[in-house]
mmCIF entry with sequence, helices, sheets and N, C-alpha, C, O atoms, coordinates in Angstrom:
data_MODEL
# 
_entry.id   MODEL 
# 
_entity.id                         1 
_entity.type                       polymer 
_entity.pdbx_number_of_molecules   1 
# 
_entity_poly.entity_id                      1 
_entity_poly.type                           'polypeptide(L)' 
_entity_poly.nstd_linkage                   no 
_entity_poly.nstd_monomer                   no 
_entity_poly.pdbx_seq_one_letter_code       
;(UNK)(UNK)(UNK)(UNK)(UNK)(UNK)(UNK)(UNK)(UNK)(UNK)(UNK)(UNK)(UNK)(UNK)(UNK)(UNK)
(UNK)(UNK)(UNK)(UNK)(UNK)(UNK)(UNK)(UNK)(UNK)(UNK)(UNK)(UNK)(UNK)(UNK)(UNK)(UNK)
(UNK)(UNK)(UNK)(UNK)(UNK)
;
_entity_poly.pdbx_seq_one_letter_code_can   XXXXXXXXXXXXXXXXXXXXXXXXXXXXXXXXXXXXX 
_entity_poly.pdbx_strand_id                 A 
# 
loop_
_entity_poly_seq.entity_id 
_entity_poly_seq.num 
_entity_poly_seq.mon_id 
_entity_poly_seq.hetero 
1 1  UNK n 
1 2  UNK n 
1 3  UNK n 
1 4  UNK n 
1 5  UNK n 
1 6  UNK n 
1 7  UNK n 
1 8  UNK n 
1 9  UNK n 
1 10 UNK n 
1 11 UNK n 
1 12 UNK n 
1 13 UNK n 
1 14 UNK n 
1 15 UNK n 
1 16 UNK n 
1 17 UNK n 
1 18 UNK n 
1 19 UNK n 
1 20 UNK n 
1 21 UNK n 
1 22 UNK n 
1 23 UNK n 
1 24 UNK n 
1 25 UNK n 
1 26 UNK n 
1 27 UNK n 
1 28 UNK n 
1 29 UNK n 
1 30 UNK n 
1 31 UNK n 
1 32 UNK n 
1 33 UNK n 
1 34 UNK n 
1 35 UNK n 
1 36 UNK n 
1 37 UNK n 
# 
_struct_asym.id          A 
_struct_asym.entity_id   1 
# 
loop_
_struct_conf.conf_type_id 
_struct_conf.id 
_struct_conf.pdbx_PDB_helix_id 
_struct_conf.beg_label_comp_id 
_struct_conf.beg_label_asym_id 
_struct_conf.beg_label_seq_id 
_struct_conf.pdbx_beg_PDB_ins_code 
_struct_conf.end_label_comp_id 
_struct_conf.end_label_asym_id 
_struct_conf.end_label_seq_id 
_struct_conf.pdbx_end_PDB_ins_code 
_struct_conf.beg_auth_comp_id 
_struct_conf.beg_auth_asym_id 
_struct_conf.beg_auth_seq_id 
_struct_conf.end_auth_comp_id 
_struct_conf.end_auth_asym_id 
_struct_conf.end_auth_seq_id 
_struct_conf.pdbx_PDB_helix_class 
_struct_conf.details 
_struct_conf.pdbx_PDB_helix_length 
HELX_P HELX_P1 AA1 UNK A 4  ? UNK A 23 ? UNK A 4  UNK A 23 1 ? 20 
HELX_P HELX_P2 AA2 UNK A 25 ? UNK A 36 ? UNK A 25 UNK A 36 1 ? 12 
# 
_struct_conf_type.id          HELX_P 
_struct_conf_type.criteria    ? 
_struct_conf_type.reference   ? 
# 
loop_
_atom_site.group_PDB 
_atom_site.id 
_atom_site.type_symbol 
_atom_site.label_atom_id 
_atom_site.label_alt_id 
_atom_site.label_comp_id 
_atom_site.label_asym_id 
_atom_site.label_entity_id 
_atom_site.label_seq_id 
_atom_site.pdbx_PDB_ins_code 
_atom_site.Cartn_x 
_atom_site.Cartn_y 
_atom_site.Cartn_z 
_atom_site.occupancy 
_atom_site.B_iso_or_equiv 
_atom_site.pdbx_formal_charge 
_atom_site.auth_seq_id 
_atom_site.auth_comp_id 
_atom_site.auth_asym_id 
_atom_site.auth_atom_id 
_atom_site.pdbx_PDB_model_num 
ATOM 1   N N  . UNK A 1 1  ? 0.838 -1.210 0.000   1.00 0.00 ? 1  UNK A N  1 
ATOM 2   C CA . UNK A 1 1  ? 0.000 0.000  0.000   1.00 0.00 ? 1  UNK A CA 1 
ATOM 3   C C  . UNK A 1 1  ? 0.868 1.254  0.000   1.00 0.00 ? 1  UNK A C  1 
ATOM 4   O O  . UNK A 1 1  ? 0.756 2.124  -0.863  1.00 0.00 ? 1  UNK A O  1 
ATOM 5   N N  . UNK A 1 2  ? 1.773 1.307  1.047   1.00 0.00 ? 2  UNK A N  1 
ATOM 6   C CA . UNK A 1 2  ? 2.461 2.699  0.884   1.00 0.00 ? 2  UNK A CA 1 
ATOM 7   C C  . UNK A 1 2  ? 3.794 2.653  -0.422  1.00 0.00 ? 2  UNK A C  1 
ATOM 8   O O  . UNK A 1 2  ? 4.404 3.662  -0.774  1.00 0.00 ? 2  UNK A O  1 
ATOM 9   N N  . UNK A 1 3  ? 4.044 1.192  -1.013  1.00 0.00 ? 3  UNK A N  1 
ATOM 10  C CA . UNK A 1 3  ? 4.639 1.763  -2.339  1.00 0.00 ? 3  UNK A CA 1 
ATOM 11  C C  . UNK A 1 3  ? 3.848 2.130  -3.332  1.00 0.00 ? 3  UNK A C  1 
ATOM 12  O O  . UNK A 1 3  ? 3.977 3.034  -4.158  1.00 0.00 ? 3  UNK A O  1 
ATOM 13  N N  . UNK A 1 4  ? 3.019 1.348  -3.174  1.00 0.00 ? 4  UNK A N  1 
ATOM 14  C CA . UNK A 1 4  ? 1.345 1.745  -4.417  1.00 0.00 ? 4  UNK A CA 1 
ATOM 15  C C  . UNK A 1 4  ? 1.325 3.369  -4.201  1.00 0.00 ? 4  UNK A C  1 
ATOM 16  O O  . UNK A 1 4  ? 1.709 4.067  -5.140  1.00 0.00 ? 4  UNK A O  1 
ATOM 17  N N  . UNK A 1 5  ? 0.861 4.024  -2.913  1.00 0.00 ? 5  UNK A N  1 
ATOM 18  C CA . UNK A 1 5  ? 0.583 5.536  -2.918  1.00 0.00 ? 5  UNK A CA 1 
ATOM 19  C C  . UNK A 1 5  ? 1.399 6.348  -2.911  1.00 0.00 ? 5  UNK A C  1 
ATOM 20  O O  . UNK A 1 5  ? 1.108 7.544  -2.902  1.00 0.00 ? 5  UNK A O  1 
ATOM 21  N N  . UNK A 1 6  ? 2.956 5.786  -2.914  1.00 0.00 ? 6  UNK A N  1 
ATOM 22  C CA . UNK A 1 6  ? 3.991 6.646  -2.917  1.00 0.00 ? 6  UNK A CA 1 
ATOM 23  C C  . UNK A 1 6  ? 4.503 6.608  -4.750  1.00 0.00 ? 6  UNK A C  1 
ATOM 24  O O  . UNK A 1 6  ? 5.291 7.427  -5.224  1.00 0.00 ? 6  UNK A O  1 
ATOM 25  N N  . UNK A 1 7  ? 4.002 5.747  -5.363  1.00 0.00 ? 7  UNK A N  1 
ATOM 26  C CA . UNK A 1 7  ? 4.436 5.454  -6.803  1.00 0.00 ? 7  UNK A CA 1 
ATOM 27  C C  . UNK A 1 7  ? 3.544 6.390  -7.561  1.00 0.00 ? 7  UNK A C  1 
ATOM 28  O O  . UNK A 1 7  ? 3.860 6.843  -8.661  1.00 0.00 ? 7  UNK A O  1 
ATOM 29  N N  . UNK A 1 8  ? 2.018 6.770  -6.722  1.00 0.00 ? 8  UNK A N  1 
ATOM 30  C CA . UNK A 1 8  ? 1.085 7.109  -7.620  1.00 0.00 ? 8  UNK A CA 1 
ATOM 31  C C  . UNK A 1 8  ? 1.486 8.531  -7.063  1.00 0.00 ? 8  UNK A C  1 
ATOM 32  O O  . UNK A 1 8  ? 1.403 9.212  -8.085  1.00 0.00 ? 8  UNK A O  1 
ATOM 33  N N  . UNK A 1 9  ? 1.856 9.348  -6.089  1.00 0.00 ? 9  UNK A N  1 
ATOM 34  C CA . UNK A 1 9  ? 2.133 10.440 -5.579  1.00 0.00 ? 9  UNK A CA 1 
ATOM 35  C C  . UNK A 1 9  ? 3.577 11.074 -6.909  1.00 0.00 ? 9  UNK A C  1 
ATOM 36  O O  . UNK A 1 9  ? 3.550 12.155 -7.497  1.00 0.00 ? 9  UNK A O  1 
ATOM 37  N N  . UNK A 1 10 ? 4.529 10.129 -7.020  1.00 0.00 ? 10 UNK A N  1 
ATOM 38  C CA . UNK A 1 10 ? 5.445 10.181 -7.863  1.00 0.00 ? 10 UNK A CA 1 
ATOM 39  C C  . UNK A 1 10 ? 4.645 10.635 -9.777  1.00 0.00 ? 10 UNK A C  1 
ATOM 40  O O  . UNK A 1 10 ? 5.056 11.500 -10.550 1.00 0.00 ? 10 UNK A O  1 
ATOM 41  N N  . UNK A 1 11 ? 3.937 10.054 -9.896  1.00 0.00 ? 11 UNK A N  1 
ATOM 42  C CA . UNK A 1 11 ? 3.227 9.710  -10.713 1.00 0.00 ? 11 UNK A CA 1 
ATOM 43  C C  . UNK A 1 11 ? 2.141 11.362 -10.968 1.00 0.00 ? 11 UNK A C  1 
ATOM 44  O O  . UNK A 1 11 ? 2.194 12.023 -12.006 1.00 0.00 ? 11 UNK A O  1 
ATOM 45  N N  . UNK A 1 12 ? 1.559 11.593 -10.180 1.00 0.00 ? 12 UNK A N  1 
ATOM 46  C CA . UNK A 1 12 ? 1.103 12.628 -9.989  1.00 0.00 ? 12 UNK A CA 1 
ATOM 47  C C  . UNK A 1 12 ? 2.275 14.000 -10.160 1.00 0.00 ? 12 UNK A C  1 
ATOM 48  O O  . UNK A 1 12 ? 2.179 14.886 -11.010 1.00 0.00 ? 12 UNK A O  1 
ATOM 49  N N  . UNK A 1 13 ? 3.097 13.910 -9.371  1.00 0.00 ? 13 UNK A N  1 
ATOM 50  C CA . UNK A 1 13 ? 4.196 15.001 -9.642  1.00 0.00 ? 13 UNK A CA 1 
ATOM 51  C C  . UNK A 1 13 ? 4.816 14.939 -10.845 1.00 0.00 ? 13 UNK A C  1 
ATOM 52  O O  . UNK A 1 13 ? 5.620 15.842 -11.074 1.00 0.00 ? 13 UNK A O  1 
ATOM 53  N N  . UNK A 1 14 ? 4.556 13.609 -12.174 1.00 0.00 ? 14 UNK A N  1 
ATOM 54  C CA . UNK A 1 14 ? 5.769 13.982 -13.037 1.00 0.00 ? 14 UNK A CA 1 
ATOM 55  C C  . UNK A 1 14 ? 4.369 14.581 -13.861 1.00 0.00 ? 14 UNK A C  1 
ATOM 56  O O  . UNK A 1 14 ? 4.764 15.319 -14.764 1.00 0.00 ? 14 UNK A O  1 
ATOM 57  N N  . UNK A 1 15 ? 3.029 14.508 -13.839 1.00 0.00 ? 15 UNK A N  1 
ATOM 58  C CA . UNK A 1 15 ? 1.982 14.683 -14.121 1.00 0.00 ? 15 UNK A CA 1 
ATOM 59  C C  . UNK A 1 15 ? 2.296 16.423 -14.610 1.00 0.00 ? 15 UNK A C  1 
ATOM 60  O O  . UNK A 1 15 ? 2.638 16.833 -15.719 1.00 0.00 ? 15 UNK A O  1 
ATOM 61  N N  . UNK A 1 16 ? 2.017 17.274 -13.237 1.00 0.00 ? 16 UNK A N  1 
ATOM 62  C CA . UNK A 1 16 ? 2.343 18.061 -12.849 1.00 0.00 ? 16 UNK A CA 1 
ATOM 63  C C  . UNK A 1 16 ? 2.886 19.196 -13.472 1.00 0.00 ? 16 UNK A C  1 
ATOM 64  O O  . UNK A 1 16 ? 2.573 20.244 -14.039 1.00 0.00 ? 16 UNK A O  1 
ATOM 65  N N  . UNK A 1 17 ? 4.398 18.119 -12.901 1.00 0.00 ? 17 UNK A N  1 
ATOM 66  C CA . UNK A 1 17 ? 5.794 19.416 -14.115 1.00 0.00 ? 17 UNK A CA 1 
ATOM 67  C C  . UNK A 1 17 ? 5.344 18.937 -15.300 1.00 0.00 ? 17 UNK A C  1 
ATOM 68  O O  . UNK A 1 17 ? 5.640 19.785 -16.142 1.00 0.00 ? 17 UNK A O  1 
ATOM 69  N N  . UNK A 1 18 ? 4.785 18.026 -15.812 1.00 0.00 ? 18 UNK A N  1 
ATOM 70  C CA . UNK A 1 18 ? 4.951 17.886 -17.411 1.00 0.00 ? 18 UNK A CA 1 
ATOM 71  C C  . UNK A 1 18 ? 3.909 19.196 -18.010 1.00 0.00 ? 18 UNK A C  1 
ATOM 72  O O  . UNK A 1 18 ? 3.863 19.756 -19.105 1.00 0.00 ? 18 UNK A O  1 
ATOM 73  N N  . UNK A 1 19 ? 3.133 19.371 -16.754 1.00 0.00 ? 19 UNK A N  1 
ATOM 74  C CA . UNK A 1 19 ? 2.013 20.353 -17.144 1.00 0.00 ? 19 UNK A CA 1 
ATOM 75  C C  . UNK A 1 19 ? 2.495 21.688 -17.452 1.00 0.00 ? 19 UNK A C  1 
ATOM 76  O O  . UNK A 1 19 ? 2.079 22.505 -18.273 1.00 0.00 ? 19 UNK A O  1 
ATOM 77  N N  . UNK A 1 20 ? 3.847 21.766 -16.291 1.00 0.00 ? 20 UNK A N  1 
ATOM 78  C CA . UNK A 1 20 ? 3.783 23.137 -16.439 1.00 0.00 ? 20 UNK A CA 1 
ATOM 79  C C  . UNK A 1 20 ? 4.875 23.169 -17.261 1.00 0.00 ? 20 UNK A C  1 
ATOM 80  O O  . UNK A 1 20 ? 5.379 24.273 -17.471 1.00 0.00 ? 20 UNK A O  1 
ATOM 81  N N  . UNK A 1 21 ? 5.350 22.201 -17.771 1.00 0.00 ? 21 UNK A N  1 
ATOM 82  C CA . UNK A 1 21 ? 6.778 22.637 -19.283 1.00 0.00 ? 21 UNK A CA 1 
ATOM 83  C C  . UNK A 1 21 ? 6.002 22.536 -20.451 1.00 0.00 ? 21 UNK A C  1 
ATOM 84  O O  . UNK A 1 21 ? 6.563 22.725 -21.530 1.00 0.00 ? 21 UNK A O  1 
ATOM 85  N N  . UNK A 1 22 ? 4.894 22.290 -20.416 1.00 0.00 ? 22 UNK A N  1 
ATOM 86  C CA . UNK A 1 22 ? 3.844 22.142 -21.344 1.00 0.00 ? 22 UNK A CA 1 
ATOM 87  C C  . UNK A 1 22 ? 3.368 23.962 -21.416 1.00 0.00 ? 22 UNK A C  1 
ATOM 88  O O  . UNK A 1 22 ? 3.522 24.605 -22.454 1.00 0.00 ? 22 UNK A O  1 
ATOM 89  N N  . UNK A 1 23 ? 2.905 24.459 -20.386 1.00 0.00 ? 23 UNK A N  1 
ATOM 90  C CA . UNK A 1 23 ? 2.454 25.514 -20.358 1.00 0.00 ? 23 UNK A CA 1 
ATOM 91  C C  . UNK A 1 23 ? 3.617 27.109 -20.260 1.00 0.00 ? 23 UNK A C  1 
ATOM 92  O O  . UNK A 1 23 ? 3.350 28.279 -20.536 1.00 0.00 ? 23 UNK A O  1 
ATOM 93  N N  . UNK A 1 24 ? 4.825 26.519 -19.788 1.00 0.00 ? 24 UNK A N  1 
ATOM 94  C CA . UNK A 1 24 ? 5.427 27.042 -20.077 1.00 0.00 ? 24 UNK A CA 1 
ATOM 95  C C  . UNK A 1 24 ? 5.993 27.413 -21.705 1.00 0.00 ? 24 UNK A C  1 
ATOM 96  O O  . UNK A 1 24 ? 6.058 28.468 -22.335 1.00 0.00 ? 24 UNK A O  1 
ATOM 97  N N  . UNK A 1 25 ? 6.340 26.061 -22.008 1.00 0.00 ? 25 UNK A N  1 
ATOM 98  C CA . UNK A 1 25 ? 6.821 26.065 -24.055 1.00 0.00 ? 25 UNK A CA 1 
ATOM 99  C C  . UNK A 1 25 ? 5.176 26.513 -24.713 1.00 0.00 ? 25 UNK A C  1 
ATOM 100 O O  . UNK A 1 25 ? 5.312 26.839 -25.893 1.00 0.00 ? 25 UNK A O  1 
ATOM 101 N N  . UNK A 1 26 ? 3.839 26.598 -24.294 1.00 0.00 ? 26 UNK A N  1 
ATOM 102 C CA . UNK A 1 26 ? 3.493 27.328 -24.960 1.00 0.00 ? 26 UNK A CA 1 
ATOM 103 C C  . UNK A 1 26 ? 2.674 28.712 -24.838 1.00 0.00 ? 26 UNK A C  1 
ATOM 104 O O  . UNK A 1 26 ? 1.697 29.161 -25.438 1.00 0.00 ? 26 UNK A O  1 
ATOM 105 N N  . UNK A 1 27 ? 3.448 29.164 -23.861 1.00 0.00 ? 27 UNK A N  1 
ATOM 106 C CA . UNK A 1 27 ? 3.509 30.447 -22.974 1.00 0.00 ? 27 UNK A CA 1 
ATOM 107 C C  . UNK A 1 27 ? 4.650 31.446 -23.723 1.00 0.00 ? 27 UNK A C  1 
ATOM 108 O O  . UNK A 1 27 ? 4.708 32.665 -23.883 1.00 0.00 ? 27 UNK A O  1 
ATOM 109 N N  . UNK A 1 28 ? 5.539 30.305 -24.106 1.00 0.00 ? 28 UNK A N  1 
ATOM 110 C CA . UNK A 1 28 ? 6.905 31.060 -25.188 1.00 0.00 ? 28 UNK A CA 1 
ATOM 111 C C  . UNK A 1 28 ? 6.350 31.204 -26.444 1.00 0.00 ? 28 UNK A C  1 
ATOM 112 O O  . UNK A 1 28 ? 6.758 32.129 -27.147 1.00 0.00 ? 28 UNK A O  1 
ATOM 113 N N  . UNK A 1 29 ? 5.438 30.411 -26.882 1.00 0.00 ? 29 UNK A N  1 
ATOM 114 C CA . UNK A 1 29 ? 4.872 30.336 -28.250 1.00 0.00 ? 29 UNK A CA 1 
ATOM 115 C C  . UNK A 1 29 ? 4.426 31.463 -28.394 1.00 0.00 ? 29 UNK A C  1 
ATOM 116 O O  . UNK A 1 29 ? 5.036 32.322 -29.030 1.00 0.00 ? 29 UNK A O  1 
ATOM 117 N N  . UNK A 1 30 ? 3.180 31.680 -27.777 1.00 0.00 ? 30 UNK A N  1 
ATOM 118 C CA . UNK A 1 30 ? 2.172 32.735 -27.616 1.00 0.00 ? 30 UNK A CA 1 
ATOM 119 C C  . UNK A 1 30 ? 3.141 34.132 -27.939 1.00 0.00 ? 30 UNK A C  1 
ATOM 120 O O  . UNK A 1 30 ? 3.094 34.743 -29.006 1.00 0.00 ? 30 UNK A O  1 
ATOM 121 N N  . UNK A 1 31 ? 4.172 34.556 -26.582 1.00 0.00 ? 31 UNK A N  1 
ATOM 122 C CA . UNK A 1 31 ? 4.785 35.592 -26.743 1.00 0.00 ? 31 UNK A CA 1 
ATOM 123 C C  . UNK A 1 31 ? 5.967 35.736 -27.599 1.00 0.00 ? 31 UNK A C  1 
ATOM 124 O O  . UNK A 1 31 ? 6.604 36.788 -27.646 1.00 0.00 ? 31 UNK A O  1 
ATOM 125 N N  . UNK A 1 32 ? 6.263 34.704 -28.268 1.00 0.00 ? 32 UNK A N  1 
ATOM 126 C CA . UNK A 1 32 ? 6.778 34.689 -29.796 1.00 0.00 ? 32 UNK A CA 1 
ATOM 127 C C  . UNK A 1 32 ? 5.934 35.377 -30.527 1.00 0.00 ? 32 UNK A C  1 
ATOM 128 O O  . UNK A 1 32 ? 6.282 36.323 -31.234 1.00 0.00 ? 32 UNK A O  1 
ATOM 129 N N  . UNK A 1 33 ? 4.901 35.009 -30.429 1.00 0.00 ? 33 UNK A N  1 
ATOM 130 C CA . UNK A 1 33 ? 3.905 35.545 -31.704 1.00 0.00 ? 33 UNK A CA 1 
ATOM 131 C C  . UNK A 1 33 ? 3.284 36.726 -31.681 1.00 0.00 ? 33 UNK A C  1 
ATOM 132 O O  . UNK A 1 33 ? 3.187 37.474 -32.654 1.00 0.00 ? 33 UNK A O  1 
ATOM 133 N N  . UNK A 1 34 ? 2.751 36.979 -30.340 1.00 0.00 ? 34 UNK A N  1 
ATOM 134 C CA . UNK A 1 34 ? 2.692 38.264 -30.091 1.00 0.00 ? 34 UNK A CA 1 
ATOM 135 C C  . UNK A 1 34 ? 3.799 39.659 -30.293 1.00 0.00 ? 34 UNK A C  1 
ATOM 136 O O  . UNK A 1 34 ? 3.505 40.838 -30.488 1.00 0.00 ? 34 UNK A O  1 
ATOM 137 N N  . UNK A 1 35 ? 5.166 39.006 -30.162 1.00 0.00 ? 35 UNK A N  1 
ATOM 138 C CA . UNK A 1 35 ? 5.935 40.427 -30.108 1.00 0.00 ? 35 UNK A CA 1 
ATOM 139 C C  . UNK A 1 35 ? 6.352 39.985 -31.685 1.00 0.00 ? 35 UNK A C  1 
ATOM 140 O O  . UNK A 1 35 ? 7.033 40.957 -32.010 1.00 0.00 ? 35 UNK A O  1 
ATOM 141 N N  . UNK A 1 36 ? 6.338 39.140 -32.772 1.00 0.00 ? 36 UNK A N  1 
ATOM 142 C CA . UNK A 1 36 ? 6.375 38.576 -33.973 1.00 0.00 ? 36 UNK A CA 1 
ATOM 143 C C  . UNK A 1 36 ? 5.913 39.726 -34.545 1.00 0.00 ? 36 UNK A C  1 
ATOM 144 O O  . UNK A 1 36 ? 6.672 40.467 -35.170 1.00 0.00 ? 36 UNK A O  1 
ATOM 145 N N  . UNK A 1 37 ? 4.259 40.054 -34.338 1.00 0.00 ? 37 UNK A N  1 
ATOM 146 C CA . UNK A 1 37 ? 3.041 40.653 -34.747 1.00 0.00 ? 37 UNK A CA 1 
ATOM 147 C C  . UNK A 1 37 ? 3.611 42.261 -34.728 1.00 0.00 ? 37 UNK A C  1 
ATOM 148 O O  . UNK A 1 37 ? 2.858 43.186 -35.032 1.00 0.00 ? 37 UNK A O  1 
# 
């Protein structure tokens, strides 16, 4: 049980950052295009 909820806690955090390098690279996009314009 506590490797199960510690794997899914792990699991959740790569969740996470993937979200925010996701939102970051297209946070760069956006203001590429905007100062592009």
């Amino acid at each position: 049980m506590i490797l199960k909820s510690k794997s899914s806690v792990n699991f959740f955090m790569n969740v996470i950052l993937e979200k925010d390098a996701l939102a970051r690279i297209a946070a760069k996009i956006l203001l590429s295009r905007f100062f592009a314009d």
